[in-house]
C-alpha positions in Angstrom: -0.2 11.8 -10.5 0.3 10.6 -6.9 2.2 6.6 -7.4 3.0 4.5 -4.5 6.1 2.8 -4.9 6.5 -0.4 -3.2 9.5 -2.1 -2.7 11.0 -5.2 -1.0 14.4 -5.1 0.7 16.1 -5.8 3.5 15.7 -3.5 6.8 19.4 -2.6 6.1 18.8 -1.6 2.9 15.7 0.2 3.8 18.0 2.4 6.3 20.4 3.2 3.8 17.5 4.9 1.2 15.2 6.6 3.7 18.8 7.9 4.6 19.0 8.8 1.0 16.0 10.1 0.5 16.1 12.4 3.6 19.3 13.6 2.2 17.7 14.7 -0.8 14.4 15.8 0.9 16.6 18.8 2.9 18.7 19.3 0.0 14.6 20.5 -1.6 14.0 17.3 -4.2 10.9 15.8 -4.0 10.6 12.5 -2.5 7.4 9.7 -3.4 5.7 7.9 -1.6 7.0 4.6 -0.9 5.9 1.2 1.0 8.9 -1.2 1.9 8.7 -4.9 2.7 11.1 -7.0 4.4 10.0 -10.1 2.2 8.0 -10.9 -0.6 6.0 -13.1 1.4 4.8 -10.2 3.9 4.4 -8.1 0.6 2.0 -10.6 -0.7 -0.2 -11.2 2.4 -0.1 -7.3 2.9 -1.5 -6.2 -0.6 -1.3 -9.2 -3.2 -4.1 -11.4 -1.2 -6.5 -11.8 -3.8 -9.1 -10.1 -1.7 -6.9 -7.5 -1.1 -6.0 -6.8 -4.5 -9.6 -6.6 -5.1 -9.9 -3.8 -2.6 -7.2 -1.8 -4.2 -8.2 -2.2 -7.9 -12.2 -1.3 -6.6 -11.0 2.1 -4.8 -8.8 3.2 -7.8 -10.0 6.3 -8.9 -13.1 5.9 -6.6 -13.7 8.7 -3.8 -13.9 8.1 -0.3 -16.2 5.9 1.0 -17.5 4.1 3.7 -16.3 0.1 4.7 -20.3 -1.0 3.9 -20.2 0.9 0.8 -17.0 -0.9 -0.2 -18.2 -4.2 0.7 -21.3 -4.0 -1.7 -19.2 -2.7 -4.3 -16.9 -6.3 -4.3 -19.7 -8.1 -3.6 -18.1 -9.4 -0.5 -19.5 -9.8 3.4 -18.6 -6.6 5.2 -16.5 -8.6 8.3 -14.6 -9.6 5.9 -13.7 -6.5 3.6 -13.6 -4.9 7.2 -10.8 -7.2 8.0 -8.6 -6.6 4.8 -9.1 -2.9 4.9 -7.9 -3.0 8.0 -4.8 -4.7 7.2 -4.5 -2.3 4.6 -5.0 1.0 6.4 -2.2 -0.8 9.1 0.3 -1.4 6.0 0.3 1.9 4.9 -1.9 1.3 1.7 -5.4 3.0 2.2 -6.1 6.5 4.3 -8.6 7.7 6.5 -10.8 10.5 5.9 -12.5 10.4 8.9 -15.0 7.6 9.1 -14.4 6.7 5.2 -11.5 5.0 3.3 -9.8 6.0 0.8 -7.2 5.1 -1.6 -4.3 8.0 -1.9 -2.7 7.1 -5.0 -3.3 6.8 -8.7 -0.9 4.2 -9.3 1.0 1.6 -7.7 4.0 0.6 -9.1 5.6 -2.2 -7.4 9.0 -3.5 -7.4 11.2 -6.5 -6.5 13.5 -8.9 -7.7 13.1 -13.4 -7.7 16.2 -13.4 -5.1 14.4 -11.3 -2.7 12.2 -14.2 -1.9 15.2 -15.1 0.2 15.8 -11.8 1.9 
């Protein structure tokens, strides 16, 4: 099962793990996949945009497929899906497959904590 951890944390702490991680990668463990945020806020207009979310939850477990064909499925105008998926593809959340979208993960687990609102 392929989960995309997401995460909110400063860029200083963000160093410091993919320092870990690469650490760990050379020493042969296997590392996830994982999305970090500077703040909640950027998290949430990223991914957590109800139109967004609606996106993600509609390509779970769905093969690739083309921007028009995702459109129909939400039920949505295609300039606008168009326009999330791009911000999608640009934060790391959906793929390409050539001309067609796709979502790379079975799960997304996200994480973060009430303080780092203030981060």
């Amino acid at each position: 099962m392929r989960v995309l951890t997401v995460r909110v944390m400063t860029v200083n702490d963000a160093f410091r793990a993919a320092a870990a991680n690469a650490t760990r990668a050379v020493d042969g463990d296997f590392i996830g996949a994982e999305l970090v945020f500077p703040t909640v806020e950027q998290l949430a207009k990223t991914m957590l945009a109800p139109n967004r979310w609606q996106i993600i939850k509609a390509m779970e477990s769905a093969p690739s497929m083309s921007i028009r064909e995702l459109s129909r499925m939400v039920k949505r105008d295609f300039r606008g899906v168009y326009n999330d998926v791009q911000s999608l593809l640009n934060g790391g959340v959906l793929d390409k497959e050539g001309e067609k979208i796709v979502l790379p993960y079975d799960r997304i687990h996200i994480e973060f904590n009430s303080d780092d609102a203030a981060a």
